[in-house]
TIROPA-156009 format. One record per atom (N, C-alpha, C, O): x, y, z; residue number from 0; residue in one letter; atom name. Coordinates in nm, 4 decimals, decimal comma, m for minus. Atoms other than C-alpha are relative to their C-alpha. Example, Ala and Ser with C-alpha at 12.3 -4.5 7.8 and 13.67 -1.06 7.14 Angstrom:
<sites>
<site c1="0,0890" c2="m0,1190" c3="0,0000" num="0" residuo="A" atomo="N"/>
<site c1="1,2300" c2="m0,4500" c3="0,7800" num="0" residuo="A" atomo="CA"/>
<site c1="0,0900" c2="0,1200" c3="0,0000" num="0" residuo="A" atomo="C"/>
<site c1="0,1936" c2="0,1181" c3="0,0665" num="0" residuo="A" atomo="O"/>
<site c1="m0,0820" c2="m0,1190" c3="m0,0060" num="1" residuo="S" atomo="N"/>
<site c1="1,3670" c2="m0,1060" c3="0,7140" num="1" residuo="S" atomo="CA"/>
<site c1="m0,0770" c2="0,1090" c3="0,0730" num="1" residuo="S" atomo="C"/>
<site c1="m0,0261" c2="0,2198" c3="0,0899" num="1" residuo="S" atomo="O"/>
</sites>
This chain:
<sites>
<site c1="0,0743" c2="m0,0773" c3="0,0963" num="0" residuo="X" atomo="N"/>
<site c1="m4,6563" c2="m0,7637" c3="0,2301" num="0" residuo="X" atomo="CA"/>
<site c1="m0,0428" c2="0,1327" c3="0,0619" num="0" residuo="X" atomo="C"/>
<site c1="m0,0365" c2="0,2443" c3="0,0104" num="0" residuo="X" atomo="O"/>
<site c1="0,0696" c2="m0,1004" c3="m0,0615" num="1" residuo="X" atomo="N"/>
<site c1="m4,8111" c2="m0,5632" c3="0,4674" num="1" residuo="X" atomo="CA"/>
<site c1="0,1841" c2="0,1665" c3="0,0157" num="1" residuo="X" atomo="C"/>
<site c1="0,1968" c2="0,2735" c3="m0,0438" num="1" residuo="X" atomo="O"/>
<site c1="m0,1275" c2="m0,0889" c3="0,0412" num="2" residuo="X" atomo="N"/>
<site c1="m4,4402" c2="m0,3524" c3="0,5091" num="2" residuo="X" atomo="CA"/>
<site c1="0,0385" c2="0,0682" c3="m0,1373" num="2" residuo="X" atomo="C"/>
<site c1="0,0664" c2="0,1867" c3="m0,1553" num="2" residuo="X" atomo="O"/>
<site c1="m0,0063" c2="m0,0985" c3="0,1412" num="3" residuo="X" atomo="N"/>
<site c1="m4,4011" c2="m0,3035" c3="0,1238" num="3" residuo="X" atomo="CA"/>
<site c1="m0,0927" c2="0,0659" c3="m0,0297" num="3" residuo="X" atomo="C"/>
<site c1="m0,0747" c2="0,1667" c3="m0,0980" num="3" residuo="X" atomo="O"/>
<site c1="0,1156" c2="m0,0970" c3="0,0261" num="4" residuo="X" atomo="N"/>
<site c1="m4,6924" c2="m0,1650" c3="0,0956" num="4" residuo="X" atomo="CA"/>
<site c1="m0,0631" c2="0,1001" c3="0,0716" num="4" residuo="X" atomo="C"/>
<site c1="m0,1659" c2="0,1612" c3="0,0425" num="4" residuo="X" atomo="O"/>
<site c1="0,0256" c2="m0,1470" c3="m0,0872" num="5" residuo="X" atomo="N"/>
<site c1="m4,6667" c2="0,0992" c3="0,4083" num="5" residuo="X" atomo="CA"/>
<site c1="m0,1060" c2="m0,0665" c3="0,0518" num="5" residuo="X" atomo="C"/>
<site c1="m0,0556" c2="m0,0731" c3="0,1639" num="5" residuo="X" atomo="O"/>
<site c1="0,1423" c2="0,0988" c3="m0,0513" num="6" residuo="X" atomo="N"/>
<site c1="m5,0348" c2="m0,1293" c3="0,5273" num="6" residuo="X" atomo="CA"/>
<site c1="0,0122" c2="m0,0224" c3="0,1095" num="6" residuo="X" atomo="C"/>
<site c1="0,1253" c2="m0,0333" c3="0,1570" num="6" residuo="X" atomo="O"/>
<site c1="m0,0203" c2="0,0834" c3="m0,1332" num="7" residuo="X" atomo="N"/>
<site c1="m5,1317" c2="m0,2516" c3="0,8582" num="7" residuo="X" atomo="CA"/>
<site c1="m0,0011" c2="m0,1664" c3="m0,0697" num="7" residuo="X" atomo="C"/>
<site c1="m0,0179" c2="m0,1933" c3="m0,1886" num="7" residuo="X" atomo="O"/>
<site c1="0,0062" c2="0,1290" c3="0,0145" num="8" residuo="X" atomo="N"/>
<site c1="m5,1193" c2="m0,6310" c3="0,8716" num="8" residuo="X" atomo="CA"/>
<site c1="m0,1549" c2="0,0005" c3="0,0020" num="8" residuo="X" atomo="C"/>
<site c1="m0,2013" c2="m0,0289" c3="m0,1082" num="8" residuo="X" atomo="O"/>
<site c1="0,1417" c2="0,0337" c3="0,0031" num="9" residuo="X" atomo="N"/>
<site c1="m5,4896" c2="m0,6438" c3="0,9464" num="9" residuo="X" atomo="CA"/>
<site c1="m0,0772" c2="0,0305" c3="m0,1152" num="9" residuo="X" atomo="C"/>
<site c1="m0,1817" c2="m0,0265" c3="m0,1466" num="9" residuo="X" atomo="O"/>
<site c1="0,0715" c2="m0,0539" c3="0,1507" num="10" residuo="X" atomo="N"/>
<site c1="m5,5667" c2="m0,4408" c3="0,6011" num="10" residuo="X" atomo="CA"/>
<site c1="0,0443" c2="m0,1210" c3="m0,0754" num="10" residuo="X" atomo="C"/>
<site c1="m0,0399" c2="m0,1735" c3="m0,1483" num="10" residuo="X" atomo="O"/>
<site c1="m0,0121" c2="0,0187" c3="0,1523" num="11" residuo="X" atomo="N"/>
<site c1="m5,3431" c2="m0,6535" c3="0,3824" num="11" residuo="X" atomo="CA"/>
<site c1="m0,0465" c2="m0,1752" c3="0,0350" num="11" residuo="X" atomo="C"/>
<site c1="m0,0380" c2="m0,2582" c3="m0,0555" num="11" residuo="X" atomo="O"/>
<site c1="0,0555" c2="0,1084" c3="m0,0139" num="12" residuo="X" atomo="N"/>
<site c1="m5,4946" c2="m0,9778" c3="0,5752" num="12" residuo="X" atomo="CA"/>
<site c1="m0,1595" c2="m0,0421" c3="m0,0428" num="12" residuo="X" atomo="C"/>
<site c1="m0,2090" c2="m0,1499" c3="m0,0760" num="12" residuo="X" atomo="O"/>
<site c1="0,0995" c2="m0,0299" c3="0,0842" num="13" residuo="X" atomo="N"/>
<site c1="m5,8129" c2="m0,8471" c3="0,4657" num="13" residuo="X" atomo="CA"/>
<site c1="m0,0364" c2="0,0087" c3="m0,1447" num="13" residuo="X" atomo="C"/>
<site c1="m0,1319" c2="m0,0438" c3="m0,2020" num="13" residuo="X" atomo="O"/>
<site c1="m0,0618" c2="0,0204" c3="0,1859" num="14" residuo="X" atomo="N"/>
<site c1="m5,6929" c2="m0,7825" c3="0,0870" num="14" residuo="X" atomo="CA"/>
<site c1="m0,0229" c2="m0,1399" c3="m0,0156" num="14" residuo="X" atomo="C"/>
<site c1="m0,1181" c2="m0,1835" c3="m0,0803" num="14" residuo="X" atomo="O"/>
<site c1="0,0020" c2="0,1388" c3="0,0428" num="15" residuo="X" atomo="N"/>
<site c1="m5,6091" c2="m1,1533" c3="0,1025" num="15" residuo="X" atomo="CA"/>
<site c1="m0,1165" c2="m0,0925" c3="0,0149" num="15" residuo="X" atomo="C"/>
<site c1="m0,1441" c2="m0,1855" c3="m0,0609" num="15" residuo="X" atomo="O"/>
<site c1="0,1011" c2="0,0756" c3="m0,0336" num="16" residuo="X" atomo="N"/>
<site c1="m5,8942" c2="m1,2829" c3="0,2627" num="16" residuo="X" atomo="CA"/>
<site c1="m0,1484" c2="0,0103" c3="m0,1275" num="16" residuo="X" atomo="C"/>
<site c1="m0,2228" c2="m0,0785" c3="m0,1690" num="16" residuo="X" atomo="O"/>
<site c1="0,1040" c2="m0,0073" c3="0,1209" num="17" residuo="X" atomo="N"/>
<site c1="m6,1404" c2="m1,1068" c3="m0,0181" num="17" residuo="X" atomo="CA"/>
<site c1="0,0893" c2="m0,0531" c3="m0,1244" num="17" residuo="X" atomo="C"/>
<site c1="0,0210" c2="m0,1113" c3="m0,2087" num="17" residuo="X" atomo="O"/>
<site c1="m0,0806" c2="0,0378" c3="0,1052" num="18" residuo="X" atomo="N"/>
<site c1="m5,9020" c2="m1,1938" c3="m0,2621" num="18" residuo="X" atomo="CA"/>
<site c1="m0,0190" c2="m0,2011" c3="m0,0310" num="18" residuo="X" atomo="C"/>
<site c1="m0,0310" c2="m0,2623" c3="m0,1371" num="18" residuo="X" atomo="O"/>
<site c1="0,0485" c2="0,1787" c3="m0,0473" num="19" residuo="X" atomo="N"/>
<site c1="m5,9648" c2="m1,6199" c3="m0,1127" num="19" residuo="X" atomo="CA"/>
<site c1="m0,1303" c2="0,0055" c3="m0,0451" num="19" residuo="X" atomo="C"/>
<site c1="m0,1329" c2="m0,0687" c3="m0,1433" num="19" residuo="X" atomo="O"/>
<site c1="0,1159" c2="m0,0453" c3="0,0001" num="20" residuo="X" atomo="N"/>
<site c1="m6,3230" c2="m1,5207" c3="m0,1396" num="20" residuo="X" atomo="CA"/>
<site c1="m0,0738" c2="m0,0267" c3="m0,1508" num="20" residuo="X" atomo="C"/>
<site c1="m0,1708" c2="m0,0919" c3="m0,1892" num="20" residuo="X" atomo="O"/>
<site c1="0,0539" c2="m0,0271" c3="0,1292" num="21" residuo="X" atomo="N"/>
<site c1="m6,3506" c2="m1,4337" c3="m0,4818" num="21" residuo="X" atomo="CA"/>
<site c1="0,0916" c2="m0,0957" c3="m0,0914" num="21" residuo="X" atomo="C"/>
<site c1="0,1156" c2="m0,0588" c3="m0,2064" num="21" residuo="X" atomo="O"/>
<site c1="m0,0646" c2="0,0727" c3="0,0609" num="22" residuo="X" atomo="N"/>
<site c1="m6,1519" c2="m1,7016" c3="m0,5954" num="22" residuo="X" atomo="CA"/>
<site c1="0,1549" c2="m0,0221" c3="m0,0932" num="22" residuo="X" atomo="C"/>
<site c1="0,2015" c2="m0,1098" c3="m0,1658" num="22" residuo="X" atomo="O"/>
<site c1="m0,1527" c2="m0,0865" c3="0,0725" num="23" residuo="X" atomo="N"/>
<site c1="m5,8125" c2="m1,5399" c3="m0,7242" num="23" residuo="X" atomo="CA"/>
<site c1="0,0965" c2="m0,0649" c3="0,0704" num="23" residuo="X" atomo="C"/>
<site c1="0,1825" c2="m0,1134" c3="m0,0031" num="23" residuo="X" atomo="O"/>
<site c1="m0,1311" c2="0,0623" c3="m0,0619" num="24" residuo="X" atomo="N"/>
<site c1="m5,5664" c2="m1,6876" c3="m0,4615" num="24" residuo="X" atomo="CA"/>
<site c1="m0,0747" c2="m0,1321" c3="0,0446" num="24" residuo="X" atomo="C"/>
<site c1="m0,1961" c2="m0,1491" c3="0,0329" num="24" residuo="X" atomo="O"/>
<site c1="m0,0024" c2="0,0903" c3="m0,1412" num="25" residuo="X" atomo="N"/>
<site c1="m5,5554" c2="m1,9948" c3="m0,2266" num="25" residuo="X" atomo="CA"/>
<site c1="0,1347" c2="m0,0412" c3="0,0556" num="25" residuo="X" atomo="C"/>
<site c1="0,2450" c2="m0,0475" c3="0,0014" num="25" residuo="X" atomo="O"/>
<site c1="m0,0969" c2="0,0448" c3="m0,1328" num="26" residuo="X" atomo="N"/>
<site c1="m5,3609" c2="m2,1052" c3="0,0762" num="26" residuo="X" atomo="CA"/>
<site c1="0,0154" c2="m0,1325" c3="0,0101" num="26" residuo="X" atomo="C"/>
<site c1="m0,0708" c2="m0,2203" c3="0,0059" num="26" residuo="X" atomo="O"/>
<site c1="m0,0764" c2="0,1664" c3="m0,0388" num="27" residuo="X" atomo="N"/>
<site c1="m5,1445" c2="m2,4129" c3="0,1398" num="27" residuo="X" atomo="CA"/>
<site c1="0,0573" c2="0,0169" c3="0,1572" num="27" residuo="X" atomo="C"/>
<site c1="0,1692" c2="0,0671" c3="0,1679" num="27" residuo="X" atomo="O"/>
<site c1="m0,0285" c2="m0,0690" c3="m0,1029" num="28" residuo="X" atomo="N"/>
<site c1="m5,1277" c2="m2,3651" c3="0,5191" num="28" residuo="X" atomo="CA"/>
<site c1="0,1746" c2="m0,0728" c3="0,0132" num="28" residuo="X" atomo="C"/>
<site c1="0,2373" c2="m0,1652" c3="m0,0386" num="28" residuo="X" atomo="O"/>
<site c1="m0,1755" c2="m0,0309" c3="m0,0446" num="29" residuo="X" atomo="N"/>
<site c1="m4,7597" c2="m2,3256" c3="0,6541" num="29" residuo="X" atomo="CA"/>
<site c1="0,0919" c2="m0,0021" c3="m0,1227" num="29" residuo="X" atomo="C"/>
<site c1="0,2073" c2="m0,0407" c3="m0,1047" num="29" residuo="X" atomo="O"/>
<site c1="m0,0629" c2="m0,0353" c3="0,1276" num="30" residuo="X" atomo="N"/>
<site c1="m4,6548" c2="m2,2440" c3="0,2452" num="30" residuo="X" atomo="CA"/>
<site c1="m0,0070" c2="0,1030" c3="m0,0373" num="30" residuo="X" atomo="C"/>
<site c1="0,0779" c2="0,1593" c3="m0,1065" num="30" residuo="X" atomo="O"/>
<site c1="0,0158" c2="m0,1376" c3="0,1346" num="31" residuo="X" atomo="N"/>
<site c1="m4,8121" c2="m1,9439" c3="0,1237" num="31" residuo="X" atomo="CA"/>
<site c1="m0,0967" c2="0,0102" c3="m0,0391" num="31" residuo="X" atomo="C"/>
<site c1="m0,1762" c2="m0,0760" c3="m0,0017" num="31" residuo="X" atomo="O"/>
<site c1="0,1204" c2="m0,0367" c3="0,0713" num="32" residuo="X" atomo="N"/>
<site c1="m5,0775" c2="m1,7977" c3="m0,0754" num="32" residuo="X" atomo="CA"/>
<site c1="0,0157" c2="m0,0028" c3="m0,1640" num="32" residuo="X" atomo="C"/>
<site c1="0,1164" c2="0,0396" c3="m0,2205" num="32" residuo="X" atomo="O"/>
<site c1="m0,0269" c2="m0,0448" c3="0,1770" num="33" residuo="X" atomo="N"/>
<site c1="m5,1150" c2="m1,7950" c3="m0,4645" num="33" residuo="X" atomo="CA"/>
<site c1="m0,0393" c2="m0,0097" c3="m0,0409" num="33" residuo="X" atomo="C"/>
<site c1="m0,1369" c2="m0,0759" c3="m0,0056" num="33" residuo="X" atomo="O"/>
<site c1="0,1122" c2="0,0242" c3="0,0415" num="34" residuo="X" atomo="N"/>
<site c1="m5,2587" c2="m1,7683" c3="m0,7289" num="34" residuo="X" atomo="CA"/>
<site c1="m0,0698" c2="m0,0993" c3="m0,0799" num="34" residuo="X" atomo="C"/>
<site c1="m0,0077" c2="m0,1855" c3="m0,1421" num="34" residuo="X" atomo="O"/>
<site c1="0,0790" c2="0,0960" c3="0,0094" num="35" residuo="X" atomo="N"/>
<site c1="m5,5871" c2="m1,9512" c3="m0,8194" num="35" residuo="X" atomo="CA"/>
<site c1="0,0246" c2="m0,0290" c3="m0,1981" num="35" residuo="X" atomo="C"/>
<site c1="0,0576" c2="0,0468" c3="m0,2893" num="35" residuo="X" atomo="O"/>
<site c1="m0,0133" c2="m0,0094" c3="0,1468" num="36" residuo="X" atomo="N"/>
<site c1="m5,5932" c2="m2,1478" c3="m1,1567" num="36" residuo="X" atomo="CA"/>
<site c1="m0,1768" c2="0,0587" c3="m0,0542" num="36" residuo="X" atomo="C"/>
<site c1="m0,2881" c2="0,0136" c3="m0,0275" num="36" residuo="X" atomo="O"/>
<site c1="0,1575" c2="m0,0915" c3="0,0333" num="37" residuo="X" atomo="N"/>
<site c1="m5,8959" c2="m1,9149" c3="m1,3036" num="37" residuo="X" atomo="CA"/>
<site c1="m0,1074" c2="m0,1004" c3="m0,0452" num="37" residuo="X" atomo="C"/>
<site c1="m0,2230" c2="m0,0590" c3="m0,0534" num="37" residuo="X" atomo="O"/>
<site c1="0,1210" c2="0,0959" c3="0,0258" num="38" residuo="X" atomo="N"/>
<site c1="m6,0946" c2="m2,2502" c3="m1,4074" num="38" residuo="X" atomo="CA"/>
<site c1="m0,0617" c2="m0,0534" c3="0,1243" num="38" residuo="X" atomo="C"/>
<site c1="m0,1816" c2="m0,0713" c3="0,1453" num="38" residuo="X" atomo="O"/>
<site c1="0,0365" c2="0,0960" c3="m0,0830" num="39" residuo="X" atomo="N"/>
<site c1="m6,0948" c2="m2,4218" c3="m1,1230" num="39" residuo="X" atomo="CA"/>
<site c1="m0,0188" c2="0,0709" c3="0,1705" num="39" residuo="X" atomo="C"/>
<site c1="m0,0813" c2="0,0262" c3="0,2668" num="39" residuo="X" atomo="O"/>
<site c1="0,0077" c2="m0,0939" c3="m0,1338" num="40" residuo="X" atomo="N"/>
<site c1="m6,0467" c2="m2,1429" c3="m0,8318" num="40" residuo="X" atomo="CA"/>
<site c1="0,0925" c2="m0,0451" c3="0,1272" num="40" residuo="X" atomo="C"/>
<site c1="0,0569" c2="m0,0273" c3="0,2437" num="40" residuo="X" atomo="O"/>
<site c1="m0,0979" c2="0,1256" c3="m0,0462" num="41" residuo="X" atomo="N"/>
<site c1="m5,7471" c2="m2,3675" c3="m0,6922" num="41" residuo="X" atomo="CA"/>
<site c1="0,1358" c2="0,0195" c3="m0,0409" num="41" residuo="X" atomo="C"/>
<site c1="0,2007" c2="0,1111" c3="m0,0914" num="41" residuo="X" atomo="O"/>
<site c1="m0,1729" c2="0,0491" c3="0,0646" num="42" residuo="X" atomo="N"/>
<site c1="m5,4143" c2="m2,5328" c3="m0,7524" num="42" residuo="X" atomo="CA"/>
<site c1="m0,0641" c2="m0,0374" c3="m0,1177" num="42" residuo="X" atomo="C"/>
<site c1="m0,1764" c2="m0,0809" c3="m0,1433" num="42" residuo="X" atomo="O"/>
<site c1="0,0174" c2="0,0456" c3="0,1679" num="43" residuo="X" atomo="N"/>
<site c1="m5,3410" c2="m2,5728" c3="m1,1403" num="43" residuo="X" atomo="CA"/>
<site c1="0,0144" c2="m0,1781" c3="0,0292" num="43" residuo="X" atomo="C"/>
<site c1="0,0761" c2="m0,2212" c3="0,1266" num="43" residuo="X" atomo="O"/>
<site c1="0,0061" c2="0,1007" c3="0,0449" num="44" residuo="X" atomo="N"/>
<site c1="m5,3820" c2="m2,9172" c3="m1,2302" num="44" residuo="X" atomo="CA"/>
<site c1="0,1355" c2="m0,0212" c3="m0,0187" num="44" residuo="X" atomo="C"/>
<site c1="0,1976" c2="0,0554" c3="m0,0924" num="44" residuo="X" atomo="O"/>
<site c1="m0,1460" c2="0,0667" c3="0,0045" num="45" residuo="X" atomo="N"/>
<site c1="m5,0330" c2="m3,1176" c3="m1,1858" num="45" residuo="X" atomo="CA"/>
<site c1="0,0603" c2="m0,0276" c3="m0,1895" num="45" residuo="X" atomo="C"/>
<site c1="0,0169" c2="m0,1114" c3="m0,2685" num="45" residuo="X" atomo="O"/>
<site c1="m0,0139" c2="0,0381" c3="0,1134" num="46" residuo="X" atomo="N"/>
<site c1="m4,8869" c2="m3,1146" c3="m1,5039" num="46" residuo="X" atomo="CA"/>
<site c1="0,1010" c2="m0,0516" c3="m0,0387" num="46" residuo="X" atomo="C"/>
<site c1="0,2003" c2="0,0182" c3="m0,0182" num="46" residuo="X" atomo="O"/>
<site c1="m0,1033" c2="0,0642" c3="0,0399" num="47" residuo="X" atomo="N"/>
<site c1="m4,6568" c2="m3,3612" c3="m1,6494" num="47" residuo="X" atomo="CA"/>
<site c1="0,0722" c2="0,0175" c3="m0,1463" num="47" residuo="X" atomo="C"/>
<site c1="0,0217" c2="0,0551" c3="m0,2521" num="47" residuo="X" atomo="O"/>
<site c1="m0,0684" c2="m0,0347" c3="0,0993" num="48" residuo="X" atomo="N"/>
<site c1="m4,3837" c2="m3,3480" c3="m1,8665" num="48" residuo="X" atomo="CA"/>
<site c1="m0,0569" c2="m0,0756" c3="m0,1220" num="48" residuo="X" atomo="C"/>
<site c1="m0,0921" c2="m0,1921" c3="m0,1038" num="48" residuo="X" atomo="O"/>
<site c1="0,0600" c2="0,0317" c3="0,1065" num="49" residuo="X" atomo="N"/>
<site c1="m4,5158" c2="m3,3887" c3="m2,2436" num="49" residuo="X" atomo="CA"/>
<site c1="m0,0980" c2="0,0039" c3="m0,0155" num="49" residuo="X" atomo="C"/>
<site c1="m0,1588" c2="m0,0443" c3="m0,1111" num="49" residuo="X" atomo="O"/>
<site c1="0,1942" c2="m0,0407" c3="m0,0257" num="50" residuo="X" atomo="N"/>
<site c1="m4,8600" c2="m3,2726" c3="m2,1241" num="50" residuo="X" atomo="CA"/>
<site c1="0,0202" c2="0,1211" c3="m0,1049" num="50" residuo="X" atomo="C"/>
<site c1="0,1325" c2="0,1692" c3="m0,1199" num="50" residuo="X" atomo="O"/>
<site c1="0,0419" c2="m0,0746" c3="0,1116" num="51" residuo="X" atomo="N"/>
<site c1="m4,9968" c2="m3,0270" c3="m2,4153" num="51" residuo="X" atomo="CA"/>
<site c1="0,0448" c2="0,1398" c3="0,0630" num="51" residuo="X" atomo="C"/>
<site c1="m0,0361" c2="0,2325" c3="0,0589" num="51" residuo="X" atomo="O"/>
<site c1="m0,0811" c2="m0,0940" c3="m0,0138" num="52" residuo="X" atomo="N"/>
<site c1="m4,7774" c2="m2,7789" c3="m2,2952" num="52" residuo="X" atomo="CA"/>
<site c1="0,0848" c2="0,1121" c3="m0,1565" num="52" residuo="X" atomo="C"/>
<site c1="0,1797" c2="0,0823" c3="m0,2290" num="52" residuo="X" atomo="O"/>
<site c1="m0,0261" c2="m0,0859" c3="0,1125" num="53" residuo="X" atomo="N"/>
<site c1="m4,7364" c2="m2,4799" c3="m2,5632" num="53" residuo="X" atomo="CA"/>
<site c1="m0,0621" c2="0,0131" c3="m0,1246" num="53" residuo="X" atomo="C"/>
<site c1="m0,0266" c2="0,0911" c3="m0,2129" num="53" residuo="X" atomo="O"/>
<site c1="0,0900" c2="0,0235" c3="0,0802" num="54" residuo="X" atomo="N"/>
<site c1="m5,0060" c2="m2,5885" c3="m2,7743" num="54" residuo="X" atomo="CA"/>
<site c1="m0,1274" c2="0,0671" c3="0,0209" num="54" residuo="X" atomo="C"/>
<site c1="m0,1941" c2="0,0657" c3="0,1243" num="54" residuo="X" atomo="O"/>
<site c1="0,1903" c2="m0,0573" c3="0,0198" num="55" residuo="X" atomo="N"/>
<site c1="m5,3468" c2="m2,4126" c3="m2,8692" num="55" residuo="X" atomo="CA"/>
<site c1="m0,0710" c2="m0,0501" c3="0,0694" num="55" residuo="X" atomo="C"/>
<site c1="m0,0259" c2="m0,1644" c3="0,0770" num="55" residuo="X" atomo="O"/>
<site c1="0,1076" c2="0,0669" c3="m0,0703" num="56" residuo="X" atomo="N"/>
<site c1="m5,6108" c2="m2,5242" c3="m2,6693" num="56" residuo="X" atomo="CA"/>
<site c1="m0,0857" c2="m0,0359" c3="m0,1861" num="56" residuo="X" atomo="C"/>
<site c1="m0,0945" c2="0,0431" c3="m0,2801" num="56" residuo="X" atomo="O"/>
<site c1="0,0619" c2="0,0546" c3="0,1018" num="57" residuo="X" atomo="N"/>
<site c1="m5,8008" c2="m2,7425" c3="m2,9499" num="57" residuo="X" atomo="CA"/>
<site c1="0,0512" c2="m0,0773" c3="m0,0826" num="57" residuo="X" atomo="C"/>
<site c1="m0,0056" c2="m0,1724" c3="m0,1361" num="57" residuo="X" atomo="O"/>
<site c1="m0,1042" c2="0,0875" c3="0,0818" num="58" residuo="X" atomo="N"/>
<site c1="m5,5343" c2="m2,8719" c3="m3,1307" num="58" residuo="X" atomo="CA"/>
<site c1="0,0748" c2="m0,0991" c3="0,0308" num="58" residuo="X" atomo="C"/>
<site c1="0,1407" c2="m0,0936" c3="0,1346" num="58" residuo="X" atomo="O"/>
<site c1="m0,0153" c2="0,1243" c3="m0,0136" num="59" residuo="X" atomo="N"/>
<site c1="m5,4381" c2="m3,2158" c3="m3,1764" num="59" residuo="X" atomo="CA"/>
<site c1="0,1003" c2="m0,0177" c3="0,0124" num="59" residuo="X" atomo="C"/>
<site c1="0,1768" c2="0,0623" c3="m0,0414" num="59" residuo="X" atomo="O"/>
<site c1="m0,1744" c2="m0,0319" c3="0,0015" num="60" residuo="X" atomo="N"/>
<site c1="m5,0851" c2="m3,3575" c3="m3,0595" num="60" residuo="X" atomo="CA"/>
<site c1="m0,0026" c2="m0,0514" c3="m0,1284" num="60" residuo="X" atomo="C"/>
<site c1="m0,1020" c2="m0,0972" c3="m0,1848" num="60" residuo="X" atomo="O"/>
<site c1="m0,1032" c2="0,0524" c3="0,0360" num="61" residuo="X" atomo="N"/>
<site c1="m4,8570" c2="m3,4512" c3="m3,2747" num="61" residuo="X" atomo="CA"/>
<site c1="m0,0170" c2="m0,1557" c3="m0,0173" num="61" residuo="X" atomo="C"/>
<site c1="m0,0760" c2="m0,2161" c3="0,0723" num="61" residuo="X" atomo="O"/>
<site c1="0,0024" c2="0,1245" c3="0,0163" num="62" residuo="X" atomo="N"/>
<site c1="m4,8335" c2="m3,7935" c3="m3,4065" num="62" residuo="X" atomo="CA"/>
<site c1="0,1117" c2="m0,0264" c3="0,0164" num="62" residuo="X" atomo="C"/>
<site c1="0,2013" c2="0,0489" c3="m0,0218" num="62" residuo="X" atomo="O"/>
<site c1="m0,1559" c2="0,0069" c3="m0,0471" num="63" residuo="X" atomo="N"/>
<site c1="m4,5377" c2="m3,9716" c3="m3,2654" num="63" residuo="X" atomo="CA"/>
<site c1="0,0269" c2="m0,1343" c3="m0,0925" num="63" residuo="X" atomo="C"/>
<site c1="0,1384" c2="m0,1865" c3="m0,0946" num="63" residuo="X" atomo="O"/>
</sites>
């Protein structure tokens, strides 16, 4: 990151670190950084197939 963006490493380790901070990313050590799910300030909640995926928040499934 720090290269695409012309940055020292110590700036854009800083970026990330306020960025951890304020709840926007988190770290999976030896994976990566990314971003936070905005409820929870985290990993999104595992979601399984046929989970209310594409639906309104509020609205009822489907009767099967």
């Amino acid at each position: 990151m720090a290269e695409e963006f012309g940055i020292a490493r110590r700036t854009a380790r800083k970026v990330i670190n306020a960025l951890i901070a304020e709840g926007l990313v988190y770290t999976v050590r030896n994976i990566g950084t990314f971003v936070a799910d905005p409820k929870t300030g985290g990993p999104p909640e595992r979601i399984e197939p046929g989970d209310d995926q594409g639906r309104p928040e509020g609205q009822p499934a489907p009767a099967e």
